[in-house]
C-alpha positions as CSV (number, residue, x, y, z in Angstrom):
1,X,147.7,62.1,54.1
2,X,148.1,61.6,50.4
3,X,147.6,58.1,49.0
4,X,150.5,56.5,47.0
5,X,147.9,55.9,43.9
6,X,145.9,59.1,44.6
7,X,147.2,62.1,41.2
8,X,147.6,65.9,42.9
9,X,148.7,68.4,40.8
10,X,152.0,70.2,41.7
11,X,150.4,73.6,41.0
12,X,147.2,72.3,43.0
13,X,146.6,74.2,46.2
14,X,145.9,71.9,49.3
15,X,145.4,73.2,52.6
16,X,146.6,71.6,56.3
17,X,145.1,68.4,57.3
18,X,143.4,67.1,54.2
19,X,143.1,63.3,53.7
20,X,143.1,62.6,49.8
21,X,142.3,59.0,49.3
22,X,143.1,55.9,46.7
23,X,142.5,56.5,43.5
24,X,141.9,60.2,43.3
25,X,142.4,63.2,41.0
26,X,143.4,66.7,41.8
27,X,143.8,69.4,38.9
28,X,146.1,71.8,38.3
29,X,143.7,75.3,39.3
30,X,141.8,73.5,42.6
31,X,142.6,75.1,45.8
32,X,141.6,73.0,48.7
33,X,141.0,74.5,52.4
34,X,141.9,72.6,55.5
35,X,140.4,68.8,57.0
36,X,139.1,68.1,53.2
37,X,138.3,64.7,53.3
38,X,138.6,62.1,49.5
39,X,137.7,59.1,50.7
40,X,138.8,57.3,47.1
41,X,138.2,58.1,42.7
42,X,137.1,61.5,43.5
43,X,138.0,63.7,40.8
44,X,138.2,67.8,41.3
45,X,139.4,69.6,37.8
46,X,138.4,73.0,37.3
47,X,139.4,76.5,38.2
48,X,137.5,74.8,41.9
49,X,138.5,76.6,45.1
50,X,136.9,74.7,48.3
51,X,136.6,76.0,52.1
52,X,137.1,73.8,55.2
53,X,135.4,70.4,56.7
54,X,134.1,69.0,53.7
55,X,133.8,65.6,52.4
56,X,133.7,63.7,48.8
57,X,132.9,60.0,48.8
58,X,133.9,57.6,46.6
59,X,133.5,58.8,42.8
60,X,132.0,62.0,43.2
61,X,133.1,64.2,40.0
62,X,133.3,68.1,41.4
63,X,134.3,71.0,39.1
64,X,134.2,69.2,35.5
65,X,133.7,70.8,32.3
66,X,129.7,72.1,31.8
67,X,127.4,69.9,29.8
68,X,126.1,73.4,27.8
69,X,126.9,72.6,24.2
70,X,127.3,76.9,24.8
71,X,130.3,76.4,26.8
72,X,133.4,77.8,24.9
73,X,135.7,75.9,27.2
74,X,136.9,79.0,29.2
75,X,138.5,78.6,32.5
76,X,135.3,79.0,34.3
77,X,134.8,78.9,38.3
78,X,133.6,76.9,41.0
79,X,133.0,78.0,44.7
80,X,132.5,75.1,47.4
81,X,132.4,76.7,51.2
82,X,132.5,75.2,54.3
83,X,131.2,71.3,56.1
84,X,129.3,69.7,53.2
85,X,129.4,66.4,52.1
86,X,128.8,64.8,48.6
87,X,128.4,61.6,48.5
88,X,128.6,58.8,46.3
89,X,128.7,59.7,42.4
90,X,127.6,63.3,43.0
91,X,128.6,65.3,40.6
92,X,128.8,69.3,40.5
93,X,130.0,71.4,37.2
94,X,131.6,74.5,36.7
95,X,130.2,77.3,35.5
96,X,129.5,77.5,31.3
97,X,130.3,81.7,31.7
98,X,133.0,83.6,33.1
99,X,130.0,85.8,34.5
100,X,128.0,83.2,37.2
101,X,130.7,81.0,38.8
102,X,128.2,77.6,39.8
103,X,128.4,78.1,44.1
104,X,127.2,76.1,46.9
105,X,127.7,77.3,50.1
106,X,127.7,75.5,53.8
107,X,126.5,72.6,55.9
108,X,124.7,70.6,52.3
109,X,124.1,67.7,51.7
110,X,124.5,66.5,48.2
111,X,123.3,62.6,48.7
112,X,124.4,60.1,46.0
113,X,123.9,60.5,42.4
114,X,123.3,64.1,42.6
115,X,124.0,66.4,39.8
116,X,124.2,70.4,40.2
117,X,124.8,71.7,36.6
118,X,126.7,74.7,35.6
119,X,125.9,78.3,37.2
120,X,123.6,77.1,39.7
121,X,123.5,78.9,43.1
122,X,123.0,76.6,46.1
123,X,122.8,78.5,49.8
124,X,123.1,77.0,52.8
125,X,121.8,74.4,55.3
126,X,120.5,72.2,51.8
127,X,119.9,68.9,51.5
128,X,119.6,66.9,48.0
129,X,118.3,63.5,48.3
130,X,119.4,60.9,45.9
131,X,118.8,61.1,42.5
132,X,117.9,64.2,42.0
133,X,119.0,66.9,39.3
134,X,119.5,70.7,38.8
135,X,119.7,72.0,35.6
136,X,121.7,75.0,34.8
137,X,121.3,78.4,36.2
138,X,119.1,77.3,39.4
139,X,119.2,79.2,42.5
140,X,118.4,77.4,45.5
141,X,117.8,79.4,49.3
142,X,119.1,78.5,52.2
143,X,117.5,75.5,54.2
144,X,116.0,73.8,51.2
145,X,114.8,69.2,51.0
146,X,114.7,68.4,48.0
147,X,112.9,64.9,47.9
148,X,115.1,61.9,46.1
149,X,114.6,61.7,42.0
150,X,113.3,65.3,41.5
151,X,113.7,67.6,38.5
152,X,114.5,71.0,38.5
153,X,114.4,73.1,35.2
154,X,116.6,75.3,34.0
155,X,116.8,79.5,35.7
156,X,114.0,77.9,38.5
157,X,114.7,79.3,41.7
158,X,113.7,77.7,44.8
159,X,113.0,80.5,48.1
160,X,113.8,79.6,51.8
161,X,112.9,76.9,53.9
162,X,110.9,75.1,51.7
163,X,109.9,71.6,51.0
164,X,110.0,69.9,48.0
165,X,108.6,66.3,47.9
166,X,110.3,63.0,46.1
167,X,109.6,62.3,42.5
168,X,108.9,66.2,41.9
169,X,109.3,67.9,38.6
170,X,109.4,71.8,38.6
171,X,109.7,74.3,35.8
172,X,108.6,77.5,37.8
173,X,109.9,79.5,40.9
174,X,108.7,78.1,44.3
175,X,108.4,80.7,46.8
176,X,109.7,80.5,50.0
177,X,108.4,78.4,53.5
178,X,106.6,76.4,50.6
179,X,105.6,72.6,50.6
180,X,104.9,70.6,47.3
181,X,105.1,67.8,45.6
182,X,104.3,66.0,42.3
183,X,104.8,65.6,38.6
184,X,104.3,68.3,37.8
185,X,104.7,70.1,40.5
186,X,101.9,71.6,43.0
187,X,101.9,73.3,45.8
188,X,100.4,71.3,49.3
189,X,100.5,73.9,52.0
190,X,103.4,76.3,53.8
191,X,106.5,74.2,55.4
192,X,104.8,74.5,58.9
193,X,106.7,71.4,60.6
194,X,110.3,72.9,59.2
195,X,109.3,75.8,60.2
196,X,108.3,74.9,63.9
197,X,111.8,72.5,63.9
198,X,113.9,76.0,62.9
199,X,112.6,77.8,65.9
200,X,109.9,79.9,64.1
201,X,107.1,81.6,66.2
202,X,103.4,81.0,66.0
203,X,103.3,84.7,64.9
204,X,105.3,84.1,62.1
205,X,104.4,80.9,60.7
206,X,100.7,82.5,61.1
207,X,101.9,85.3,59.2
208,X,103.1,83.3,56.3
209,X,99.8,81.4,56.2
210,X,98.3,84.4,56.2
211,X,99.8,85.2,53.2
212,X,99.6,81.4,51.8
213,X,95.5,82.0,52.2
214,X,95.9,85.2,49.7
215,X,97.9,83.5,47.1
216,X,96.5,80.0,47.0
217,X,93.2,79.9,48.1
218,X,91.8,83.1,47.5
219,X,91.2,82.4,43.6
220,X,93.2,85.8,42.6
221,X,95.7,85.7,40.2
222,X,99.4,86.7,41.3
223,X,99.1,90.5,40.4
224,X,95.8,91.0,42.4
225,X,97.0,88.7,45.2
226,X,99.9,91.3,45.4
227,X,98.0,94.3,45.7
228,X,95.8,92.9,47.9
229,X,98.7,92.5,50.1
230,X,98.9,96.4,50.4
231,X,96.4,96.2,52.4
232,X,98.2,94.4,55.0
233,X,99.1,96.4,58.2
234,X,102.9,95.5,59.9
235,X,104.1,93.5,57.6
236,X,106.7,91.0,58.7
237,X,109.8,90.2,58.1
238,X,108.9,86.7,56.7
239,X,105.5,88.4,54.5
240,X,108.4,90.7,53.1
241,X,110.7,87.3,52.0
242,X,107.8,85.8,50.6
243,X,106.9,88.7,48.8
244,X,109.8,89.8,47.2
245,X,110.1,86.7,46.1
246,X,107.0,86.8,44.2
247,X,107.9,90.4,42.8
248,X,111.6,89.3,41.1
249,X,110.5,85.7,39.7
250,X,111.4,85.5,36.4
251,X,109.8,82.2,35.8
252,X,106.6,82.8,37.4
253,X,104.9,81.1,40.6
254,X,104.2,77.3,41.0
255,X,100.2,77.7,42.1
């Protein structure tokens, strides 16, 4: 299952099943799970441990060396999990800091020409179109579309099931069930169609636009938009996503 030209590692850690293609590269610290897939010049350095069911097309780069001039060259961590696929020149750093180890989690898409720089936090269920780049220290929710050739800023953190449209540059948080688009980036409407597609009720998509109405459209800023929402009776679980959201942003809200 290990091509004649393909480089593993003797100290490398590879699982049952794994199909390591032409051409590949395999560092000493990886540890690869079971029915890994390298279809050919994949390189994966790095302390870099990787679940189950994934695959790396040809010349994706996974668990290099950070681009942070801060980065003191420590033997810094990677976590991949479970049935994603990176595809063509994707690349994905280790973390700069022993502290944040740069994660993405399972069933993502990473499409070609991708880049997820060092200590970024990817959930699951994501998909990255092509050409589109994370800078360090992003966090990105679960069941995020990020539209082809967008930028996303350092620290940004991007909430649940939201939308982000092609050719989008952001330098604040996005809150979640959030659709957007633009250079820069502004905010359209609530992720109604995604929303409806994951099985979400009338009640609680209503409930979110409920809340959309109070922070978009009523003209308050985000500190009286969030006291007005103490006046809201039985709150719901999604109002209560949305919200503390809004309370731990760091960056402040894309309006």
């Amino acid at each position: 299952m290990i091509h004649p030209t393909a480089i593993v590692d003797s100290e490398a850690k590879i699982g049952r099943n794994c199909v390591i293609g032409p051409y590949c590269i395999i560092g000493p610290y990886v540890k690869l799970g079971d029915n890994n897939t390298l279809f050919s010049n994949v390189v994966i350095s790095g302390d870099t441990t990787i679940g189950n069911n994934n695959k790396f097309y040809h010349s994706a780069v996974i668990g290099t060396d950070s681009q942070d001039l801060k980065d003191k060259g420590d033997l810094t961590k990677l976590f991949i999990g479970n049935n994603n696929s990176f595809r063509e020149f994707c690349t994905v750093n280790k973390s700069a800091t022993l502290d944040e180890p740069t994660s993405v989690g399972n069933n993502c898409l990473l499409m070609t020409y991708t880049h997820v720089a060092h200590n970024c936090k990817l959930g699951n269920n994501i998909v990255i179109a092509n050409s589109s780049n994370l800078a360090g220290h992003c966090h990105i929710d679960d069941y995020v579309v990020i539209g082809g050739m967008s930028a996303i800023s350092q620290f940004v953190h991007i909430g649940v099931q939201t939308f982000i449209g092609g050719m989008s540059g952001i330098s604040k948080d996005v809150p979640p069930y959030i659709r957007g688009t633009g250079l820069p980036f502004r905010v359209i409407g609530i992720n109604s169609i995604g929303l409806e597609r994951r099985g979400f009720s009338l009640e609680a998509i209503k409930s979110i636009k409920d809340l959309f109405k109070i922070f978009y459209k009523s003209n308050l800023n985000v500190s009286q938009a969030l006291l007005k929402c103490t006046e809201i009776d039985n709150i719901t679980t999604e109002q209560n996503i949305f919200l503390d959201f809004i309370r731990n942003s760091n960056r402040g809200i894309n309006r």
